[in-house]
C-alpha positions as CSV (number, residue, x, y, z in Angstrom):
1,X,0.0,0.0,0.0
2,X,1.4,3.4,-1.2
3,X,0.2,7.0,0.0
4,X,1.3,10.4,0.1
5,X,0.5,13.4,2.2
6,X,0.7,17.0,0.4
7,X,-0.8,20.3,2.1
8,X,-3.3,21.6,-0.1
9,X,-4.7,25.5,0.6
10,X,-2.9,24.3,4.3
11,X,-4.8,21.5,4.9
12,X,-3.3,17.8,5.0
13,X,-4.5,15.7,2.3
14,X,-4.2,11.8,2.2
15,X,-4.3,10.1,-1.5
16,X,-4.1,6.5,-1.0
17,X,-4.8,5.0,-5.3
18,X,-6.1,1.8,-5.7
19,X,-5.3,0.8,-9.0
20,X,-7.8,-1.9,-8.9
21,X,-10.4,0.0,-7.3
22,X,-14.5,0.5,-8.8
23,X,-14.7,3.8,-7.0
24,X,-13.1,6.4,-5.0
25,X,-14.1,7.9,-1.4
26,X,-13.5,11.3,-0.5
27,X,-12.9,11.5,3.1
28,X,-12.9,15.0,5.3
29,X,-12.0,13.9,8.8
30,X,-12.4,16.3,11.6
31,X,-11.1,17.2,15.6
32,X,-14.4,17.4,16.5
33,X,-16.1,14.1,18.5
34,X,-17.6,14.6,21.7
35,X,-14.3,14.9,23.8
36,X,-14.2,18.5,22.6
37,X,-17.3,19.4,24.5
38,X,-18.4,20.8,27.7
39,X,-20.8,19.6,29.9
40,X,-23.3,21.9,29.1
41,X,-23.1,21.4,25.2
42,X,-22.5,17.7,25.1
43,X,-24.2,15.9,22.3
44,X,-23.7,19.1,19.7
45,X,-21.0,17.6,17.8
46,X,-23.4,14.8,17.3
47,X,-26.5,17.5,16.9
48,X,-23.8,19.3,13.9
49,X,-23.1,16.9,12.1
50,X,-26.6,16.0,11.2
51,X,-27.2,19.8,10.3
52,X,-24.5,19.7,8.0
53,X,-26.8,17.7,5.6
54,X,-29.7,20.5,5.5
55,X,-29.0,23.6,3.9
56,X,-26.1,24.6,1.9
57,X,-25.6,27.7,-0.7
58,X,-25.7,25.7,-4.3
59,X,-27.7,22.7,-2.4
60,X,-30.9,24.8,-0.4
61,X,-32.4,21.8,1.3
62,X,-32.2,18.7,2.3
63,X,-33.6,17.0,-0.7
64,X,-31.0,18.9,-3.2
65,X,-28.4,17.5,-1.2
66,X,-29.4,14.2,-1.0
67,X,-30.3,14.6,-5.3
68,X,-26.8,15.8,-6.2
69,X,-25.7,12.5,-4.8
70,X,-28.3,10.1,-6.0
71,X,-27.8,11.3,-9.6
72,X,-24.5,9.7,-9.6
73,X,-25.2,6.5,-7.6
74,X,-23.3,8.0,-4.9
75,X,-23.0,6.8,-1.5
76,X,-23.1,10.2,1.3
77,X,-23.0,9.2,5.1
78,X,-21.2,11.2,8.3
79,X,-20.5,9.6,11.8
80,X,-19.7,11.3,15.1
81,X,-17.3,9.5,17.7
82,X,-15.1,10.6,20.8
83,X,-12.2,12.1,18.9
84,X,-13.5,13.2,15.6
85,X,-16.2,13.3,13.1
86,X,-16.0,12.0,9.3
87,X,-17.9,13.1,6.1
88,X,-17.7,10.8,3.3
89,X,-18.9,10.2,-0.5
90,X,-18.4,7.3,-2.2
91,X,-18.5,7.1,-5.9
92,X,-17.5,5.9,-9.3
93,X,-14.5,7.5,-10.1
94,X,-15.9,9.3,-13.1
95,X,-18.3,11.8,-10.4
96,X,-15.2,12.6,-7.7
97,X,-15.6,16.7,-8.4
98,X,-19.1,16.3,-8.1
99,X,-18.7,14.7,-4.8
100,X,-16.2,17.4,-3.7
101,X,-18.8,20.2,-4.7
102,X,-21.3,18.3,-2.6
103,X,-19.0,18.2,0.6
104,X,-17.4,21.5,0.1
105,X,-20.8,23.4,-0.3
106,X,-21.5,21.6,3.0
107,X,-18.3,22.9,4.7
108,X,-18.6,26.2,3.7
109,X,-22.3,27.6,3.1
110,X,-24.1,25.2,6.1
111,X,-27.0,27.2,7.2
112,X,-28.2,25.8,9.9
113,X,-31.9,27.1,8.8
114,X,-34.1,27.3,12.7
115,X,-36.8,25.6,10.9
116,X,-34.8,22.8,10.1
117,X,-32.8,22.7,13.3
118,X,-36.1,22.8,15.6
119,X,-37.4,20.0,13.5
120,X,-34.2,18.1,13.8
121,X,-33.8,18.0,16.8
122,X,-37.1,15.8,17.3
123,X,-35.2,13.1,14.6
124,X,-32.1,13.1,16.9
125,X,-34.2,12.6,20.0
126,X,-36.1,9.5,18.5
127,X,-32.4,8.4,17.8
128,X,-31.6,8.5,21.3
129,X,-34.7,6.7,22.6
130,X,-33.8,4.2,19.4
131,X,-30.4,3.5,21.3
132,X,-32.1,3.4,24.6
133,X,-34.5,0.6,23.5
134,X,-31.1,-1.2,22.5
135,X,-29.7,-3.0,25.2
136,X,-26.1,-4.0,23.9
137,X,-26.2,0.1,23.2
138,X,-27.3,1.0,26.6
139,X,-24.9,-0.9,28.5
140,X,-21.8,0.2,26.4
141,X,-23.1,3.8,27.1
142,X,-23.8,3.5,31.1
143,X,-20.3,1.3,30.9
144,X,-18.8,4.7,29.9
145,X,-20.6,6.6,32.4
146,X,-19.2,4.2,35.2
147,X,-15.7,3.2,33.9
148,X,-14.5,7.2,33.1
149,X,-17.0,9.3,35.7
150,X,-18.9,12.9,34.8
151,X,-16.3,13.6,31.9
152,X,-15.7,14.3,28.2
153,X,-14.9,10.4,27.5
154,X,-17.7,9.6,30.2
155,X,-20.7,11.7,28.5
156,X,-22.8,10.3,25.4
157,X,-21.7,11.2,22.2
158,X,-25.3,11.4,21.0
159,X,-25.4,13.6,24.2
160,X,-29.4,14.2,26.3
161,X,-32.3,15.3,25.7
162,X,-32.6,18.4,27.6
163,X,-29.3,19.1,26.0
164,X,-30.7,18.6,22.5
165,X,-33.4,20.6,23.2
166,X,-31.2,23.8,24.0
167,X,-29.4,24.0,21.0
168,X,-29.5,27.2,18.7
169,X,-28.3,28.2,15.8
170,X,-25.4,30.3,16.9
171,X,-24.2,27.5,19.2
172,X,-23.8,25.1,15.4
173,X,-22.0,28.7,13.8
174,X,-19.8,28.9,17.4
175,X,-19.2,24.8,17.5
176,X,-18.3,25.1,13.5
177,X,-15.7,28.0,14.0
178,X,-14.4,26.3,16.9
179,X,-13.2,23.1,15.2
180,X,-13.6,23.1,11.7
181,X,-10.4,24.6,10.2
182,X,-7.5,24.0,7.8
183,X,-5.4,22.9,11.0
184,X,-7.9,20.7,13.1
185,X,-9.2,18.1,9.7
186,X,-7.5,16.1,7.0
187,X,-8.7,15.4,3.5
188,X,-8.5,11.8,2.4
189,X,-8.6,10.5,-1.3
190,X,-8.8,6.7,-1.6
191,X,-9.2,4.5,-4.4
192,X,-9.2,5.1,-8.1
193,X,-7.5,8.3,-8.9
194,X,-7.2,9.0,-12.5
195,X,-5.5,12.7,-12.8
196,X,-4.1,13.3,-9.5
197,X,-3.6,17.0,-10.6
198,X,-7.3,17.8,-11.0
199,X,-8.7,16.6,-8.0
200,X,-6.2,18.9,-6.4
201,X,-7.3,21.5,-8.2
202,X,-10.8,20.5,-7.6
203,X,-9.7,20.7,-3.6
204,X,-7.7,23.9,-3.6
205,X,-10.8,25.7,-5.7
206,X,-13.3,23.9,-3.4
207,X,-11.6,24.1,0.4
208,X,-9.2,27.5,-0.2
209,X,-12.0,29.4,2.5
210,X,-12.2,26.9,5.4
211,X,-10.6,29.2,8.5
212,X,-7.3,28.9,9.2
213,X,-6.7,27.6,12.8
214,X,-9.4,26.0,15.4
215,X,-10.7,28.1,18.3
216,X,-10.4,25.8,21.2
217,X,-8.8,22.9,22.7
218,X,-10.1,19.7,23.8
219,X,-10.5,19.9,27.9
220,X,-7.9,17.7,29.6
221,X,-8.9,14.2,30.4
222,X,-7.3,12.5,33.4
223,X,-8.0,9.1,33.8
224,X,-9.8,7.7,37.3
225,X,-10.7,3.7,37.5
226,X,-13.5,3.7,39.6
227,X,-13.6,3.1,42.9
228,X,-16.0,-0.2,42.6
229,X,-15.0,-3.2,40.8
230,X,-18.9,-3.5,40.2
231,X,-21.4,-1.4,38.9
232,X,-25.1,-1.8,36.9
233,X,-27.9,0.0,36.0
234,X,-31.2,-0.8,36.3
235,X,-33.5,-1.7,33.5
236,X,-36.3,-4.1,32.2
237,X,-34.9,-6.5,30.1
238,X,-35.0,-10.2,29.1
239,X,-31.2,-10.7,29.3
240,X,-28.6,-9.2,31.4
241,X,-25.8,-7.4,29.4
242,X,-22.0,-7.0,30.4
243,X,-18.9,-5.4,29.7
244,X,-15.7,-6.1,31.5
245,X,-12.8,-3.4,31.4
246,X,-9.5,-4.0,31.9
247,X,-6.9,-1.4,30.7
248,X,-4.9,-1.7,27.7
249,X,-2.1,-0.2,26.0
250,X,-2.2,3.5,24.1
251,X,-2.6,3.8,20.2
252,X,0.9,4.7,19.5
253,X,2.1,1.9,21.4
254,X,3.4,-1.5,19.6
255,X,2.0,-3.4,22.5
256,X,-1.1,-2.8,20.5
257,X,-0.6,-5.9,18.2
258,X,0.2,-7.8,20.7
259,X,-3.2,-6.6,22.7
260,X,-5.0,-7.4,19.9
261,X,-3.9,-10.9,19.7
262,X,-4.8,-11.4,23.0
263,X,-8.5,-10.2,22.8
264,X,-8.7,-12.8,19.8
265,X,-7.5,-15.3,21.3
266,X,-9.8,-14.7,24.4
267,X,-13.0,-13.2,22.8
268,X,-12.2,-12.3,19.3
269,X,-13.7,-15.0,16.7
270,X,-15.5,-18.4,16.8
271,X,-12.6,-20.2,17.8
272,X,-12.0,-18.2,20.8
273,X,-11.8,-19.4,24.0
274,X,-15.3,-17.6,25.8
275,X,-17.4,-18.1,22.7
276,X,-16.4,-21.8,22.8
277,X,-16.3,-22.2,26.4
278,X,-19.1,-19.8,27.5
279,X,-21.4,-19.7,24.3
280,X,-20.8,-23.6,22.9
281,X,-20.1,-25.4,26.2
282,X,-22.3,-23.6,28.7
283,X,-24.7,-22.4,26.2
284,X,-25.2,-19.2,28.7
285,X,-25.3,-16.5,25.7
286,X,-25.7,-15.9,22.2
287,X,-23.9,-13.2,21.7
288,X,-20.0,-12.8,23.4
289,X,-17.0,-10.9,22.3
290,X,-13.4,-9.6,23.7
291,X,-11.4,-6.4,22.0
292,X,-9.1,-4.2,22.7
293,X,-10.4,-0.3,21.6
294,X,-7.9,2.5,21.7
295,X,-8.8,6.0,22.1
296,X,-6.3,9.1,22.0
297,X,-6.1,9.3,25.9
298,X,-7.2,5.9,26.8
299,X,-7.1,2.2,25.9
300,X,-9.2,-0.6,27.2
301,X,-9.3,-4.6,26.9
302,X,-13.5,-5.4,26.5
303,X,-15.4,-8.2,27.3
304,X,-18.7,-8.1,26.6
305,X,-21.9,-10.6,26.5
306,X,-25.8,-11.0,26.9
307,X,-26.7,-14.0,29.3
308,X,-29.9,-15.3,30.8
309,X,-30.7,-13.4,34.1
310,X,-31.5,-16.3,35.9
311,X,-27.6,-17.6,35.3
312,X,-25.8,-14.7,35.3
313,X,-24.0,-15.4,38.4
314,X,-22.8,-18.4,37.3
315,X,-22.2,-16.9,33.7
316,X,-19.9,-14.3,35.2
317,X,-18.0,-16.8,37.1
318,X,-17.4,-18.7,34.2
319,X,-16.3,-15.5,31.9
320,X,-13.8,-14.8,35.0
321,X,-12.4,-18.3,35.0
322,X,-11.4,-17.8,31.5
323,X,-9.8,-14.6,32.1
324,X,-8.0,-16.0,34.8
325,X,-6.6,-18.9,32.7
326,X,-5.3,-16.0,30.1
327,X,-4.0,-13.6,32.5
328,X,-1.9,-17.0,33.5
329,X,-0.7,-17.6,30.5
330,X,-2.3,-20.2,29.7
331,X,-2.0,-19.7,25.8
332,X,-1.0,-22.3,23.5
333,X,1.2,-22.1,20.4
334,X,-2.0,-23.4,18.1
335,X,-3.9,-20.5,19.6
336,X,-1.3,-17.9,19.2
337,X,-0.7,-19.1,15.7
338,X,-4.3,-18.8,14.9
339,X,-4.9,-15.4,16.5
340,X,-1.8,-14.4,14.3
341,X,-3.6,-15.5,10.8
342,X,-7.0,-14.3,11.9
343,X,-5.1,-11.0,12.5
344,X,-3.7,-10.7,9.1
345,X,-6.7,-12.2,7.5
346,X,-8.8,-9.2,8.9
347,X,-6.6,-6.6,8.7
348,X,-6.2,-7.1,5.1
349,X,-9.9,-7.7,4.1
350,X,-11.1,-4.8,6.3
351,X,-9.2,-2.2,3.5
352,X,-10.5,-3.5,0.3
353,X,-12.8,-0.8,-0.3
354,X,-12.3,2.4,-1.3
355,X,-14.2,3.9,1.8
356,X,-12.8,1.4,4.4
357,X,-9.2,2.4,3.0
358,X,-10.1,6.2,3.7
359,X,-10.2,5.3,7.1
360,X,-7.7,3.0,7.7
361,X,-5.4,5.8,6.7
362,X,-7.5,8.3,7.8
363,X,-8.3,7.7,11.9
364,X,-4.4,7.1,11.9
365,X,-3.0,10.6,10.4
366,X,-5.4,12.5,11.9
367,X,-5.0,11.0,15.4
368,X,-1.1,10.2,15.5
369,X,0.2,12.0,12.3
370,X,1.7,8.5,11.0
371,X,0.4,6.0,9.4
372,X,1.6,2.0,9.6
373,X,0.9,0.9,6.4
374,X,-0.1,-2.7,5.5
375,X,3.0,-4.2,4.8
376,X,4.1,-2.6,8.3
377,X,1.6,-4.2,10.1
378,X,1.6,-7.4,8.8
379,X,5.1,-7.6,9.6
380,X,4.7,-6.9,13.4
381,X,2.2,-9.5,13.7
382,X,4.6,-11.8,12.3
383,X,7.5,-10.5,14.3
384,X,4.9,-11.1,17.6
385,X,6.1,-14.6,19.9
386,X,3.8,-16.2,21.9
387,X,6.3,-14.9,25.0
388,X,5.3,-11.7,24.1
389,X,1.7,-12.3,24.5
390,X,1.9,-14.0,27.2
391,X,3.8,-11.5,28.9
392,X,1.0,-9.2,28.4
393,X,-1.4,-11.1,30.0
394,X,-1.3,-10.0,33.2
395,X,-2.7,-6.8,32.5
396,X,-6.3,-9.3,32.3
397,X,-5.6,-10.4,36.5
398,X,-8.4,-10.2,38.5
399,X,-7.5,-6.6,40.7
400,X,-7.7,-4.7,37.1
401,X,-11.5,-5.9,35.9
402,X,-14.2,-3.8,36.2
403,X,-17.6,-5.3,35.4
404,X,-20.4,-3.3,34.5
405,X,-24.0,-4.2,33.7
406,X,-27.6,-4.2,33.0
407,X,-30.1,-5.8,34.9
């Protein structure tokens, strides 16, 4: 995998080609998730990026917008996390200006019309109650409630409802100014490019009036483990849902691989010990997984699982034993082997599109300024020894899990 960075009108631009490629995604990836908020806006990041799609200058309302991509078989979608927020269009390569036009008119002319802002904020609240009908949503949310306290990791991205509610128009212009400049976003091109040349022209002519440097700075997080090994929240269900925590090891840290290998070989496919053991053995859930998730100022191991309410005690017992076993290293070479190629297997299916390429590269820059390319990665995961997994392990004893559930 080749790429190159070049500053375009001052902003940092990704091209990643993919000669074989049907299409190319064009990517603008923003400094502006929910860790950038207060307490008082939380959930506007979220609440912006949904406005964004409304009410440009060349595209007046929502249905234009949603036309100029249709026309070309186009596919438009945004996302909000923690760290940052991502606009995307995804198209043949013939229609890549066209989708630049559509994203730029969006970054530059957004409107934020009051009509459409008071009516939004009624499809954003039905959102929330959508996620609070959703169990194995709810208890990832109250997890980071519990696991992170009254903070901007801690907080809902999607933020509340009486926090929705309060949202104006000049608070979208303020958050906008704030965060969306040349030096807070990257630009990335992924897939087919045929005339490298005139797409940046197409970006200079389309981007040149973005401000020039963000407004604010992301409050400082400090990490607290909670005082409690335990905690739940209360709600009417049929199953009980859990996540275990357990910290990890940062993004920029090469532990990582090896972190990931262990949540395989724990949690992370069908051959994994708790799905076969916990799922196939005990037949106590449908639905169990282990990761490791890395964030810019923290890093977590994840269990997490849906079991019967009338077994859960015994269900956790059993999730714990085979923890235990890990954080022991008890780990065999077939395992390690096999957590290896499922690795490598995933890591190089998960870029074959276009889109999934643009944020491969993408999350990367914009987070770390680096990128590890494919051949970089795949050649760590081969250097990895079942020692060095093993000697990781211990990070999964019993005095650093926090479990957290529904009930």
């Amino acid at each position: 995998m080749k790429y190159t960075k070049e500053s375009i009108e001052g902003i940092d631009c990704i091209f990643a080609p993919m000669d074989d490629a049907n299409s190319t995604t064009i990517e603008i990836m923003c400094k502006a998730g929910s860790i950038y908020e207060t307490k008082e806006n939380n959930g506007i990041s979220h609440f912006l990026e949904h406005l964004f799609f409304k009410w440009g200058e060349k595209y007046p309302t929502p249905k234009a917008v949603a036309e100029a991509v249709d026309k070309f078989g186009g596919e438009f979608n945004a996302y909000t996390g923690d760290e940052y927020a991502g606009y995307y269009v995804k198209c043949a390569p013939d229609f890549v200006h066209q989708a630049i036009d559509v994203l730029a008119d969006m970054m530059n002319h957004a409107k934020f019309s009051v009509p459409e802002l008071e009516r939004e904020k009624w499809v954003v609240i039905q959102e929330l109650k959508m996620y609070e009908d959703n169990p194995m949503a709810m208890v990832m949310e109250k997890r980071q409630s519990y696991f992170f306290w009254d903070n901007s990791y801690g907080r809902p991205i999607i933020g509340t409802e009486n926090n929705i509610k309060t949202f104006t128009q000049q608070m979208l212009f303020d958050h906008k100014a704030n965060l969306y400049t040349k030096d807070n976003l990257i630009i990335v091109i992924a897939g087919k490019i045929k005339d490298k040349q005139e797409l940046k022209d197409g970006i200079s002519k389309a981007f040149s009036k973005i401000p020039e440097k963000k407004r604010i700075q992301k409050p400082e997080f400090i990490q607290t483990l909670p005082q409690d090994h335990v905690g739940f929240y209360e709600q009417k269900n049929e199953q009980a849902h859990l996540v275990i925590s357990a910290p990890g090891f940062k993004g920029d840290d090469e532990t990582r691989y090896a972190a990931n290998v262990l949540a395989t070989i724990l949690g992370g496919n069908m051959s994994s010990r708790l799905f076969q053991n916990i799922r196939e053995k005990e037949g106590l859930c449908y639905y169990i997984k282990a990761s490791h998730a890395i964030q810019q100022d923290t890093w977590v191991f994840l269990i997490r699982a849906g079991i019967d309410k009338q077994r859960f005690d015994f269900g956790v017992e059993k999730i714990y034993e085979e923890i235990e076993r890990i954080a022991n290293g008890d780990i065999s070479q077939k395992e390690f082997e096999n957590a290896i190629g499922y690795n490598e297997g995933q890591i190089q299916m998960g870029i074959e599109s276009s889109d999934e390429m643009a944020s491969f590269v993408g999350n990367q820059y914009l987070i770390y300024k680096k990128i590890d390319s494919l051949e970089e990665i795949l050649k760590k995961y081969k250097n990895l020894t079942l020692a060095d997994i093993q000697s990781i392990a211990k990070k999964l004893s019993k005095e650093n899990l926090y479990l957290f559930y529904i009930k």
